[in-house]
C-alpha positions as YAML, in Angstrom:
chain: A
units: angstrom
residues:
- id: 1
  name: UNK
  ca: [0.00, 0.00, 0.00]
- id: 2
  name: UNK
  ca: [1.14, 3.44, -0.27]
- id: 3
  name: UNK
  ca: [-1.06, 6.37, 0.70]
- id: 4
  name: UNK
  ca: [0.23, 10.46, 1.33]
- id: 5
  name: UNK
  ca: [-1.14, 12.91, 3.54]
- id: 6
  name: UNK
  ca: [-0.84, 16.43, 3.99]
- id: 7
  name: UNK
  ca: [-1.94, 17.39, 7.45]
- id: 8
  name: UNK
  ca: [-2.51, 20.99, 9.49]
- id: 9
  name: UNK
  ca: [-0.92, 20.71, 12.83]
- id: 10
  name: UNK
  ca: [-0.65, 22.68, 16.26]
- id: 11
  name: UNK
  ca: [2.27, 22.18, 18.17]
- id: 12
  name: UNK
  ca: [1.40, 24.90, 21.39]
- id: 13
  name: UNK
  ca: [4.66, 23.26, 23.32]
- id: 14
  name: UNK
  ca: [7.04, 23.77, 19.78]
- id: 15
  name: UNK
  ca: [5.37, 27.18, 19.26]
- id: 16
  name: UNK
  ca: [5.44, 29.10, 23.09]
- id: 17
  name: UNK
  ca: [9.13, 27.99, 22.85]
- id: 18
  name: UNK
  ca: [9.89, 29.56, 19.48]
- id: 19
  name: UNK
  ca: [7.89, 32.34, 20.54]
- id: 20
  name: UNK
  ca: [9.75, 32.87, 23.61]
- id: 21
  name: UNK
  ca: [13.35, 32.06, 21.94]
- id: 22
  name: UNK
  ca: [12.49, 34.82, 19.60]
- id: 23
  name: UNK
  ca: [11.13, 37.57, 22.50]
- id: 24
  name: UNK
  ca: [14.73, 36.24, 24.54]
- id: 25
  name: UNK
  ca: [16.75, 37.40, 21.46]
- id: 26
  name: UNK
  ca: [14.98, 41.03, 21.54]
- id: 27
  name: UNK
  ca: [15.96, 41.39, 24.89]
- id: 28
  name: UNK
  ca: [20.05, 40.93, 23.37]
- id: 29
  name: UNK
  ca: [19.01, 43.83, 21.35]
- id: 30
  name: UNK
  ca: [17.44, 46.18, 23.70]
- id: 31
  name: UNK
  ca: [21.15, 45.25, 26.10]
- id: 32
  name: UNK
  ca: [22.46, 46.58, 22.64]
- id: 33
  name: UNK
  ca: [20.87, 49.98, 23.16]
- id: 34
  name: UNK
  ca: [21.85, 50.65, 26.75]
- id: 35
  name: UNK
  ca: [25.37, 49.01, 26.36]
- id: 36
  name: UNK
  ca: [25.97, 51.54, 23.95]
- id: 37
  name: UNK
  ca: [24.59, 54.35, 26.48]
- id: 38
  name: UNK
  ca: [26.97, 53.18, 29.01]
- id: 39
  name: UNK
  ca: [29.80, 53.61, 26.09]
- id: 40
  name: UNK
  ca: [28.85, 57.32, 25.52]
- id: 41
  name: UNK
  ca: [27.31, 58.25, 29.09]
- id: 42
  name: UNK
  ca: [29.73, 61.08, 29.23]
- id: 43
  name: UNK
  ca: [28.79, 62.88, 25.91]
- id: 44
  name: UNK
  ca: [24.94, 63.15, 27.39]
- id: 45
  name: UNK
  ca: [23.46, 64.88, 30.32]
- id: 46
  name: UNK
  ca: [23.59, 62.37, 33.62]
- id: 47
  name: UNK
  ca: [19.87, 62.85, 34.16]
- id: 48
  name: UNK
  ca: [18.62, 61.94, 30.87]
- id: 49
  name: UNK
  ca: [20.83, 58.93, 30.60]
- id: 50
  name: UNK
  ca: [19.05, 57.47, 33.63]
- id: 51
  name: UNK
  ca: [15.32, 58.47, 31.54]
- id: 52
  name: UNK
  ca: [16.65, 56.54, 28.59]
- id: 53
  name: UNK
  ca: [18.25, 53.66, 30.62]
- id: 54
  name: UNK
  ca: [15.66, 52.93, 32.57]
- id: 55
  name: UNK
  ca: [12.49, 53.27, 30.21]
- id: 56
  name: UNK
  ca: [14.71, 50.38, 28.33]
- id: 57
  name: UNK
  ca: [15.03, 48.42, 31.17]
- id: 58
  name: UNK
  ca: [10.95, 48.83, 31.79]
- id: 59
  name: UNK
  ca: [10.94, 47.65, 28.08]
- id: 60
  name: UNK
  ca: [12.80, 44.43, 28.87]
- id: 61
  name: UNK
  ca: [11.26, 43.76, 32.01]
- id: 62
  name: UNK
  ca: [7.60, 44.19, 30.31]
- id: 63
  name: UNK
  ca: [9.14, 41.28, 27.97]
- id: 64
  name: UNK
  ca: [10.48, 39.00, 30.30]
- id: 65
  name: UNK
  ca: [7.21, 39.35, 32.60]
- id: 66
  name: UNK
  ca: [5.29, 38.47, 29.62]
- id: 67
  name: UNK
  ca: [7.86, 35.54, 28.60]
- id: 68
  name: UNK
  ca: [7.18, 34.16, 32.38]
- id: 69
  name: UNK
  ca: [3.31, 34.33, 31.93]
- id: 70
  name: UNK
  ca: [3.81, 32.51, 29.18]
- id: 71
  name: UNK
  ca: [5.52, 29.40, 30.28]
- id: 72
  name: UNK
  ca: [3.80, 29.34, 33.39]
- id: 73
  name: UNK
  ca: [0.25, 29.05, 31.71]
- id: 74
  name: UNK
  ca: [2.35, 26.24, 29.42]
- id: 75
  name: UNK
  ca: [2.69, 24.40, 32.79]
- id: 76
  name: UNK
  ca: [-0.85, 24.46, 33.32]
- id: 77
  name: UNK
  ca: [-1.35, 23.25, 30.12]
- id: 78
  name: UNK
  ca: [0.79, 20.28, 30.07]
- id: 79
  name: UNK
  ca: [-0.54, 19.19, 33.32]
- id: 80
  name: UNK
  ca: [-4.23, 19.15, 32.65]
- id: 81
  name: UNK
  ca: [-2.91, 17.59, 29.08]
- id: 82
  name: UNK
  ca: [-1.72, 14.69, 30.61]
- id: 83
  name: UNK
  ca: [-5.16, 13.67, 32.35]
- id: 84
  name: UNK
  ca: [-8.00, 11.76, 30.84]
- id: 85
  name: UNK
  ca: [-11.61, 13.63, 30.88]
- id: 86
  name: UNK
  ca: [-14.60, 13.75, 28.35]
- id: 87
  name: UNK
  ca: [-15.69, 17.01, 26.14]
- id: 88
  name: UNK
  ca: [-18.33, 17.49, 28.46]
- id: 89
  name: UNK
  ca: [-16.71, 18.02, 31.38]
- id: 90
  name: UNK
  ca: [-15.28, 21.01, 33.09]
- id: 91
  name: UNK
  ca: [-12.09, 19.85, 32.83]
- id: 92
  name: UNK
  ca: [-12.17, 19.68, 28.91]
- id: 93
  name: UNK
  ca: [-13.88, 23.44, 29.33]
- id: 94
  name: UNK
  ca: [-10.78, 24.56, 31.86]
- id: 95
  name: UNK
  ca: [-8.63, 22.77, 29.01]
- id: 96
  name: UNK
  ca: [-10.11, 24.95, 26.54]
- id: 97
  name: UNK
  ca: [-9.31, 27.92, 28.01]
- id: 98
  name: UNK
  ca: [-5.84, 27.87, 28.55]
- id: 99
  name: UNK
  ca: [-5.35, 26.68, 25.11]
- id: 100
  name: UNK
  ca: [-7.30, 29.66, 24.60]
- id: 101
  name: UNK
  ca: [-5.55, 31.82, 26.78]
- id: 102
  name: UNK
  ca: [-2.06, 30.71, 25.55]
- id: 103
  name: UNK
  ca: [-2.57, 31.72, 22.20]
- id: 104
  name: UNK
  ca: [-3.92, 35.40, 23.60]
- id: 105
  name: UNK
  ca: [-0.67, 35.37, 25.28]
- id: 106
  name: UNK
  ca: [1.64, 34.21, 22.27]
- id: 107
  name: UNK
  ca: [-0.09, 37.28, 20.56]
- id: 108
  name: UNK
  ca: [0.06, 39.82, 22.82]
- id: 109
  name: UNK
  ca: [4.30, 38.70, 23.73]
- id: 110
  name: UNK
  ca: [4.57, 39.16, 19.54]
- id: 111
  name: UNK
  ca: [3.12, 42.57, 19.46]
- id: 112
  name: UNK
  ca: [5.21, 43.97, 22.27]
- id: 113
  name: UNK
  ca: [8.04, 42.36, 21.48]
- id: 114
  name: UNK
  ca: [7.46, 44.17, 17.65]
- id: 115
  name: UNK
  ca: [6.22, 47.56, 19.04]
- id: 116
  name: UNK
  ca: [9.65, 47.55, 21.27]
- id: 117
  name: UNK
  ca: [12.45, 45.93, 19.13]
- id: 118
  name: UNK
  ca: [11.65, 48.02, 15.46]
- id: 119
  name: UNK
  ca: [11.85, 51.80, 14.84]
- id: 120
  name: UNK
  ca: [11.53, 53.16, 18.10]
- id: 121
  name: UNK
  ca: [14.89, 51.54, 18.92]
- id: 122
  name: UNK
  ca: [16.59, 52.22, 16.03]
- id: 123
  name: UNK
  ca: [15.96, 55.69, 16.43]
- id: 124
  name: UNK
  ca: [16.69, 55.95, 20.10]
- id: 125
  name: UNK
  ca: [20.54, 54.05, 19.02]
- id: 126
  name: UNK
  ca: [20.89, 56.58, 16.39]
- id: 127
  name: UNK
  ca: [20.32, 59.66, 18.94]
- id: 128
  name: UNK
  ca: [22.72, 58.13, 21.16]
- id: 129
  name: UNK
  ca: [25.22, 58.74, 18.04]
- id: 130
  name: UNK
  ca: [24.39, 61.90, 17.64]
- id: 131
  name: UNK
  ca: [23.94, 63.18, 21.35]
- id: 132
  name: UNK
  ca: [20.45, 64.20, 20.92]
- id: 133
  name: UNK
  ca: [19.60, 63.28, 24.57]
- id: 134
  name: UNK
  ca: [19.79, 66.50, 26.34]
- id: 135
  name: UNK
  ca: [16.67, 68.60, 25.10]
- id: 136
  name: UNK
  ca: [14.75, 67.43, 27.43]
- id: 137
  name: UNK
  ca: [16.57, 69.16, 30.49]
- id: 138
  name: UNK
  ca: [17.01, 72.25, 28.41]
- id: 139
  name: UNK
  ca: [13.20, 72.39, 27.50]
- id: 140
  name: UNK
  ca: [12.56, 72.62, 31.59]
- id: 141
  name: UNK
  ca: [15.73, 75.32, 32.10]
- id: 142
  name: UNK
  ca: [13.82, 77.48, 29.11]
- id: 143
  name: UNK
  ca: [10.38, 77.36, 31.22]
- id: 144
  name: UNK
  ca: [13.13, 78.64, 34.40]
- id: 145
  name: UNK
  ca: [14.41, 81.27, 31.48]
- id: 146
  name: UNK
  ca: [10.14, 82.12, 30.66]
- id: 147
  name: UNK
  ca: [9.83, 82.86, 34.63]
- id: 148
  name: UNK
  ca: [13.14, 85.11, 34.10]
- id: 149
  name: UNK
  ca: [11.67, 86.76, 30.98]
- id: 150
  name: UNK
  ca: [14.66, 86.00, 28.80]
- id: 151
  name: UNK
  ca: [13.06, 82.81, 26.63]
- id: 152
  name: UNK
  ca: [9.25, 82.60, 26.10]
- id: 153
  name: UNK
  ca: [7.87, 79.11, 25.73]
- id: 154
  name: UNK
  ca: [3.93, 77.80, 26.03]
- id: 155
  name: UNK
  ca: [3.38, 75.84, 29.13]
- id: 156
  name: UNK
  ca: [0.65, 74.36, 27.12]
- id: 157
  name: UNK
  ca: [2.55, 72.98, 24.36]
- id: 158
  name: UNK
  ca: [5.81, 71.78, 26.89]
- id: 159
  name: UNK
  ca: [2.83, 69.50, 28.34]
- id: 160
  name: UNK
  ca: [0.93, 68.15, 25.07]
- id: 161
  name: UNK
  ca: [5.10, 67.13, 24.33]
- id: 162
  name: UNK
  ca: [5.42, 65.52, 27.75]
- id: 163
  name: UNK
  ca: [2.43, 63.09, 26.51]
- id: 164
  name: UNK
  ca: [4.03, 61.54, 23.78]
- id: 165
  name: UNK
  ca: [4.28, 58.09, 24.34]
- id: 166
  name: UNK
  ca: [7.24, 57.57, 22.40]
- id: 167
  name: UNK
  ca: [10.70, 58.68, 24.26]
- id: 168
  name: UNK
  ca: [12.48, 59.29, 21.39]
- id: 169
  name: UNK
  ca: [9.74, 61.33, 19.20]
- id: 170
  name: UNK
  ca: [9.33, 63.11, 22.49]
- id: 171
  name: UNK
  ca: [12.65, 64.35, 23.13]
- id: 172
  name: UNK
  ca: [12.77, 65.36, 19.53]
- id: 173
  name: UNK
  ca: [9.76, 67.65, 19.92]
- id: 174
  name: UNK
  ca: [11.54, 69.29, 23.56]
- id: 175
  name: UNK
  ca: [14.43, 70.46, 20.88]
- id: 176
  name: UNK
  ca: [12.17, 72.04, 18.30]
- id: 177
  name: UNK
  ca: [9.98, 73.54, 20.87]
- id: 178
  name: UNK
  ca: [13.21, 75.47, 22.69]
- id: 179
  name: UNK
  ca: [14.38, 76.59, 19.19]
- id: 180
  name: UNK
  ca: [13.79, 80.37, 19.11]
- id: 181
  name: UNK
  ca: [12.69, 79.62, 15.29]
- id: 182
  name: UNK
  ca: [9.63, 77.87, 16.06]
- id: 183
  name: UNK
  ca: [8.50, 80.22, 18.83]
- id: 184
  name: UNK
  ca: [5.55, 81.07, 16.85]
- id: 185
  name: UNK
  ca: [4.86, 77.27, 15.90]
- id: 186
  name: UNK
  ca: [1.59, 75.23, 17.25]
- id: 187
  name: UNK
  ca: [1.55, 71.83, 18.92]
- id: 188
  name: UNK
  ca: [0.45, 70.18, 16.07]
- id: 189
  name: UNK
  ca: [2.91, 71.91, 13.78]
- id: 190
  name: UNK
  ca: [6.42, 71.55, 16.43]
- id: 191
  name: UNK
  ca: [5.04, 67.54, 16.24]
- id: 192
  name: UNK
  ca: [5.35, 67.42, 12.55]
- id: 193
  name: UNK
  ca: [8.55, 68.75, 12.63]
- id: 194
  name: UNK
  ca: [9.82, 66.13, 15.41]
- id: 195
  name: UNK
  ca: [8.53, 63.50, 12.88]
- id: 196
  name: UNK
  ca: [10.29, 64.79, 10.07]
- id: 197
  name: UNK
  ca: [13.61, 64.82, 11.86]
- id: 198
  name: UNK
  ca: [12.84, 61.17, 13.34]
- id: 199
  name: UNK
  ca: [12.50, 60.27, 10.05]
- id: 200
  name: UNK
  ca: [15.72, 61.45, 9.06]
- id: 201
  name: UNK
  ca: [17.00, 59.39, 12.04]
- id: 202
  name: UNK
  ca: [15.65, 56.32, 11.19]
- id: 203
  name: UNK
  ca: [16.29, 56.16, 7.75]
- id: 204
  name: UNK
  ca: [20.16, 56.90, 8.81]
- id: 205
  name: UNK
  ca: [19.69, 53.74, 11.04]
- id: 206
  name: UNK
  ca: [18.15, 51.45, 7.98]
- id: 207
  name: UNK
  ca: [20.78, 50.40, 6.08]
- id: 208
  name: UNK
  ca: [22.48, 49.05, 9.27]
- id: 209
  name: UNK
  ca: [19.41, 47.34, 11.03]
- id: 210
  name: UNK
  ca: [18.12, 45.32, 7.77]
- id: 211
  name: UNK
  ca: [21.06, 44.27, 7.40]
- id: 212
  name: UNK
  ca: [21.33, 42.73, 11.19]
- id: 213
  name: UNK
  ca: [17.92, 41.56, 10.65]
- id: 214
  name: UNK
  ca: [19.34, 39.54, 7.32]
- id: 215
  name: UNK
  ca: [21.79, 38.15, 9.67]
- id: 216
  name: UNK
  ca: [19.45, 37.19, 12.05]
- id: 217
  name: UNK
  ca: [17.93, 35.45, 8.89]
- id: 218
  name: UNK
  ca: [21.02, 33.73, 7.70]
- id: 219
  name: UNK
  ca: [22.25, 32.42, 11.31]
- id: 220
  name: UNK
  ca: [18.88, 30.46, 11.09]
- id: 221
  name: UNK
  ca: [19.18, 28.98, 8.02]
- id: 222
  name: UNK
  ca: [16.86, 31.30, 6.12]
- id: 223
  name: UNK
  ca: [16.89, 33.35, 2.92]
- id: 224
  name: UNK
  ca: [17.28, 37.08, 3.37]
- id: 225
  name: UNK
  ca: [14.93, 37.71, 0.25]
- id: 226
  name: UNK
  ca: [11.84, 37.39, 2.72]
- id: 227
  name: UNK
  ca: [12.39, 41.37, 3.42]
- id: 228
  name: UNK
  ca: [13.43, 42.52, 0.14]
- id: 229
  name: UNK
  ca: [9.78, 43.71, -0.09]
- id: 230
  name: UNK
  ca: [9.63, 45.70, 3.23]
- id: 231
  name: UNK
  ca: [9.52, 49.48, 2.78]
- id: 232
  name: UNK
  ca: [10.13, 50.63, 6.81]
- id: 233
  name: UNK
  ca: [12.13, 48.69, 9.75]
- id: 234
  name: UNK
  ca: [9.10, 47.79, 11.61]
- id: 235
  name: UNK
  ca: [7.44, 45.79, 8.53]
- id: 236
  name: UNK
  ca: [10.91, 43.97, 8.24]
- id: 237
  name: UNK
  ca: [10.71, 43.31, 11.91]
- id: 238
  name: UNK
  ca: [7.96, 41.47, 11.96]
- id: 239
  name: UNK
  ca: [8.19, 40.00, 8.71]
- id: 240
  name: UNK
  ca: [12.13, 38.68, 10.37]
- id: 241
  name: UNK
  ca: [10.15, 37.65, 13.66]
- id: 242
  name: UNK
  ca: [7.51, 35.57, 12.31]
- id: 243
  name: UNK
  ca: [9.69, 34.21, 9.75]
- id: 244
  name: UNK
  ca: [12.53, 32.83, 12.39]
- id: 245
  name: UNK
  ca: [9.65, 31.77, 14.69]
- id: 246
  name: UNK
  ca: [8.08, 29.78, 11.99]
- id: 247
  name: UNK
  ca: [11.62, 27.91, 11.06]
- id: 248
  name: UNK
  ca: [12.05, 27.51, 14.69]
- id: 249
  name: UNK
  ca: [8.77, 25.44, 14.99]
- id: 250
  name: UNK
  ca: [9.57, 23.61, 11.94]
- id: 251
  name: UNK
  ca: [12.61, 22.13, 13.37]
- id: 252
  name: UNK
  ca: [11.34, 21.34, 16.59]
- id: 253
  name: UNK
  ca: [8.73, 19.14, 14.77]
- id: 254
  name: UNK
  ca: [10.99, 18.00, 12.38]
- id: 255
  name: UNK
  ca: [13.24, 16.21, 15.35]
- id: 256
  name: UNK
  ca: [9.97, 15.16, 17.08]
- id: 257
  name: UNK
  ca: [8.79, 13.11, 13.44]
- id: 258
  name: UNK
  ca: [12.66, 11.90, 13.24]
- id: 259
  name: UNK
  ca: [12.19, 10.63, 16.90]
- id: 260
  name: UNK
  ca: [8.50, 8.80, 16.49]
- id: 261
  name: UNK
  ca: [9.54, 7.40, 13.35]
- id: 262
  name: UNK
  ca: [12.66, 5.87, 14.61]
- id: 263
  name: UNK
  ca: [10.20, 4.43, 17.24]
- id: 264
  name: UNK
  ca: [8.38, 2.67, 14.90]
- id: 265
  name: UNK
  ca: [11.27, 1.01, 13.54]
- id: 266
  name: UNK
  ca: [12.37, 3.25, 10.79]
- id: 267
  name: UNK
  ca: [16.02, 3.90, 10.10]
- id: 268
  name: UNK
  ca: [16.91, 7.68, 9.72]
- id: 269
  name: UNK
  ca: [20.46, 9.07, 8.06]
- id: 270
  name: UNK
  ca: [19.75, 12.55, 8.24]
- id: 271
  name: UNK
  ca: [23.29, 13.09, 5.92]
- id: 272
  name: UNK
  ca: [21.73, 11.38, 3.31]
- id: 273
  name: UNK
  ca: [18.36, 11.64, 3.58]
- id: 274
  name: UNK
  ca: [17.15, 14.93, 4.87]
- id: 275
  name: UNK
  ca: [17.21, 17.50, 2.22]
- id: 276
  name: UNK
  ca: [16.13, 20.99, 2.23]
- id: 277
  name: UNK
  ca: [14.24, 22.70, -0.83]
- id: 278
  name: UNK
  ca: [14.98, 26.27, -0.71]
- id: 279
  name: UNK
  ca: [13.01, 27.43, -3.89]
- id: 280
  name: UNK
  ca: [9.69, 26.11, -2.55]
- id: 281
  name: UNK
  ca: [11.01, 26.03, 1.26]
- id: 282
  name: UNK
  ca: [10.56, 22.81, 2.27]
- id: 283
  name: UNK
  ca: [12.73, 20.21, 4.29]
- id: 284
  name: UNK
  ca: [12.44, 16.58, 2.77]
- id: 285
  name: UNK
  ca: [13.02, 13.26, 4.97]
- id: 286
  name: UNK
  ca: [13.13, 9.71, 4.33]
- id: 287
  name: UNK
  ca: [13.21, 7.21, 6.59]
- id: 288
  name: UNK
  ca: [13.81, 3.46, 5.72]
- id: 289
  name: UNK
  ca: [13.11, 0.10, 7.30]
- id: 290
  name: UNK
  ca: [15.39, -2.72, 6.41]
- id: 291
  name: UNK
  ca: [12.20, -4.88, 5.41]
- id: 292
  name: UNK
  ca: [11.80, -1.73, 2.86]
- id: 293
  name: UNK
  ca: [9.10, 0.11, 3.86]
- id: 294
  name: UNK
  ca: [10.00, 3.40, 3.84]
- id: 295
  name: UNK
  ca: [8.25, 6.96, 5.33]
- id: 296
  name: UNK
  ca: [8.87, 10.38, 3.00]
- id: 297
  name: UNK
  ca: [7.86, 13.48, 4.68]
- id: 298
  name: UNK
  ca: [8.04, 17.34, 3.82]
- id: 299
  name: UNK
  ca: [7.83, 19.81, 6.35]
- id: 300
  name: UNK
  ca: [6.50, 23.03, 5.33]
- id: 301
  name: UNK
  ca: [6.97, 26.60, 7.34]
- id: 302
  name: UNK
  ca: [2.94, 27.23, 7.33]
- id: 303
  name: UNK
  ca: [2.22, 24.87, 10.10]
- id: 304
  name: UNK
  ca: [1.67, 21.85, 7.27]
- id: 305
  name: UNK
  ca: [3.49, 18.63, 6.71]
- id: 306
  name: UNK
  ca: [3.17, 15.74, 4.44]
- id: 307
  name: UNK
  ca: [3.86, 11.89, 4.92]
- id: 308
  name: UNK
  ca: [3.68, 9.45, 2.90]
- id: 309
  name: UNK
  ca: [4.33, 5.74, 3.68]
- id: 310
  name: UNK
  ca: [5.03, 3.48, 0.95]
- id: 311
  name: UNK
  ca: [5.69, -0.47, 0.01]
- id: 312
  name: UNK
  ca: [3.73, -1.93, 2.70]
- id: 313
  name: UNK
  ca: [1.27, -4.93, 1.95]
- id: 314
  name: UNK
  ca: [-2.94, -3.89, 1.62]
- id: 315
  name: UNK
  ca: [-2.96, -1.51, 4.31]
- id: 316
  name: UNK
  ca: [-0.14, -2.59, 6.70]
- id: 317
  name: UNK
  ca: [0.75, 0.69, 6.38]
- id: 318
  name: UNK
  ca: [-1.81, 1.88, 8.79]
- id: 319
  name: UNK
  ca: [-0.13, -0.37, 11.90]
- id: 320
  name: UNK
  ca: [2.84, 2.03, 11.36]
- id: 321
  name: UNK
  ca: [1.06, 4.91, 10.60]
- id: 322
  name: UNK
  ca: [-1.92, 5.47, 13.40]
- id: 323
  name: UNK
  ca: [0.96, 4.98, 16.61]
- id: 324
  name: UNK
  ca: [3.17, 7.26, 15.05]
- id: 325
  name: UNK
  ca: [0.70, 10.24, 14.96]
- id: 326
  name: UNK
  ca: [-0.89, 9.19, 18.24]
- id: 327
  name: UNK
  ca: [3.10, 9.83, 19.42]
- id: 328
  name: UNK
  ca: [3.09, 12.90, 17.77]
- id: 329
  name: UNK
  ca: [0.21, 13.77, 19.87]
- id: 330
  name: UNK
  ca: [0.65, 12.33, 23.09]
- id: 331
  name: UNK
  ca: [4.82, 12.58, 23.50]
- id: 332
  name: UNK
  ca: [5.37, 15.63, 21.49]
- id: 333
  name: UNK
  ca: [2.36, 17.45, 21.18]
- id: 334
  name: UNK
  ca: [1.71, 17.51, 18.03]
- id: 335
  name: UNK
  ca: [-2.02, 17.68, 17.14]
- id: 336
  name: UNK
  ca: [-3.57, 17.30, 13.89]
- id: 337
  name: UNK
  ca: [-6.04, 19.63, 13.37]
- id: 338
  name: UNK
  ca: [-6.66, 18.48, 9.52]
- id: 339
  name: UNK
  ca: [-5.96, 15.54, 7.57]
- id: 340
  name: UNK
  ca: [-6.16, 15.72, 3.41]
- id: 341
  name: UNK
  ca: [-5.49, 12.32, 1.43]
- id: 342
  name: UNK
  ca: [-4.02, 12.95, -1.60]
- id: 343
  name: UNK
  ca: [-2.99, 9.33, -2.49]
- id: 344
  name: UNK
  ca: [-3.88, 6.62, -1.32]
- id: 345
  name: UNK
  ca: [-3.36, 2.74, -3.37]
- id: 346
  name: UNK
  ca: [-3.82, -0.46, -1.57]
- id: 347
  name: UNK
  ca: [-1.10, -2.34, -3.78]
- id: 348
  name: UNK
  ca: [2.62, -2.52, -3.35]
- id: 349
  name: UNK
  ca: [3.84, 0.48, -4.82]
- id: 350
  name: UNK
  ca: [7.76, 0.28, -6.07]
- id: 351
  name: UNK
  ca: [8.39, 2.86, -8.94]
- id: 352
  name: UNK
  ca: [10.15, 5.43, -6.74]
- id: 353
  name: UNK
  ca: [14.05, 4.60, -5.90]
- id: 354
  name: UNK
  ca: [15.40, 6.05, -2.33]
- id: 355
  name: UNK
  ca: [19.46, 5.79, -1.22]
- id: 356
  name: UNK
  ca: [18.50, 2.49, 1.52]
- id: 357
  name: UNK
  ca: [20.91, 2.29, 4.57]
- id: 358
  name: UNK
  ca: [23.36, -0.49, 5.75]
- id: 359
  name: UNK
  ca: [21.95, -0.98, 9.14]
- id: 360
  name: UNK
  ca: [25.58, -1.90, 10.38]
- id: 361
  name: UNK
  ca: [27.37, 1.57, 9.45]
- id: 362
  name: UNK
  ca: [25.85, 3.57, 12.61]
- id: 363
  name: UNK
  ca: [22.67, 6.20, 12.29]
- id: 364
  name: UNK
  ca: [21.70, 9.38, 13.16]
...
């Protein structure tokens, strides 16, 4: 017999680790930022390197509090997956919600870990280049100077500025607003001129950034052409996020279908065997049994994979087939969410030639 399947599957253990690998590595680049404060603490005014410092060390500690949420509702998870209970009961309904509530979480640890990791701190590394940190404490010396009649500044306008979320933008605006040229300037129009000048930051910062992001794409065995298309830093951010994620979770099932294969007596050289299609990015295996059977699988990067066991007798097959995905489910936690034949022939199939493996010469 020889019958392929292409399956959807959810792998919530696989994923909350990629996720969290991925949120770990922002927290490298954030120590980036204030390493390189540190470096050039003595160019900028004292009290505005502690602002900066410390609203990055909020950033990473909002990340690794989320990280920690995280893998403690995985705990939760894994422990009520282990017991027996039927959909009716309030078990299955507690069961629900945590897998509920651990995809909310995986979301909501993406978008911060996005909303921190892109522009804003490319911007904030480029002003530390440029020494751009001090505005803020001459913005509140030119209110002193208003009192003293010698600079005058709306109070109004210093605290629409001292609103702006972003630290960065902010401090930008405290320079134009304490720049005897825009005395006569609005709120609205000081703000427009903050964002032209971030601009110019961040577009000084681009060249360098994509280009740590295509690293970041290369060290994990990806092509860099996935953010040819993006047009700012924070679209190739999370284009480079979800993408490395993706691959992560693709490996970690790989290695759990290498290990419940092997289980069910399948030989696995992963030198010769497992090959990786990079036009249509997919990783091929083939696993062998000395009797001949063998198992083919391809492991796509959109939460897919295919397997297809072939040379078995009638449908023999299915005693290797229906224990390996209950493993998948029950060991690794792998569930199949959707199952799709696509061939399926009860007779002994032999057209297709694979590399077989000398039993005696040691495996992978």
């Amino acid at each position: 017999m020889s019958k392929k399947v292409t399956v959807d599957f959810e792998g919530l253990s696989i994923s909350i680790k990629a996720q969290c690998e991925v949120a770990a590595h922002s927290l490298c680049k954030i120590d980036q930022v204030l390493n390189h404060i540190h470096e050039t603490a003595d160019k900028l005014e004292t009290s505005k390197v502690k602002e900066y410092e410390q609203h990055l060390l909020v950033s990473k500690k909002l990340i690794q509090t989320k990280i920690d949420s995280f893998i403690d509702t995985l705990s939760d998870y894994k422990a009520l997956k282990k017991q027996t209970f039927s959909v009716h009961s309030g078990q299955f309904q507690q069961y629900e919600r945590i897998v509920s509530n651990l995809k909310n979480k995986g979301e909501e640890l993406t978008n911060i870990v996005n909303e921190l990791t892109g522009s804003k701190l490319a911007v904030m590394d480029q002003m530390i280049d440029e020494a751009l940190f001090n505005a803020g404490q001459q913005s509140f010396q030119a209110l002193i100077d208003k009192a003293n009649g010698v600079l005058s500044i709306d109070s109004n306008i210093l605290d629409q500025i001292n609103q702006i979320e972003d630290i960065s933008l902010r401090e930008l605006a405290y320079n134009e607003l304490i720049n005897e040229k825009n005395i006569n300037l609005s709120y609205s129009e000081i703000l427009a001129v903050a964002n032209d000048k971030y601009d110019v930051l961040l577009g000084k910062k681009t060249t360098q950034v994509i280009e740590e992001y295509k690293e970041d794409l290369r060290s994990n065995g990806l092509s860099t052409e996935i953010i040819d298309k993006a047009k700012t830093i924070d679209e190739a951010n999370v284009v480079v996020n979800a993408a490395i994620t993706d691959e992560k979770v693709r490996k970690e099932a790989l290695k759990a279908i290498i290990k419940a294969i092997k289980e069910r007596g399948f030989i696995v050289d992963t030198q010769k065997n497992l090959k990786i299609d990079k036009e249509k990015n997919i990783v091929k295996l083939i696993a062998l049994k000395a009797s001949g059977q063998k198992a083919e699988f391809e492991i796509q990067q959109s939460g897919k994979f295919m397997y297809h066991f072939d040379k078995y007798e009638g449908k023999a097959c299915q005693k290797d087939i229906t224990p390996f995905l209950e493993d998948l489910k029950n060991i690794y936690d792998i569930n199949i969410l959707h199952e799709e034949v696509s061939w399926e022939n009860p007779d002994k199939i032999s057209t297709q030639k694979y590399q077989y493996i000398n039993k005696n010469k040691g495996t992978n």
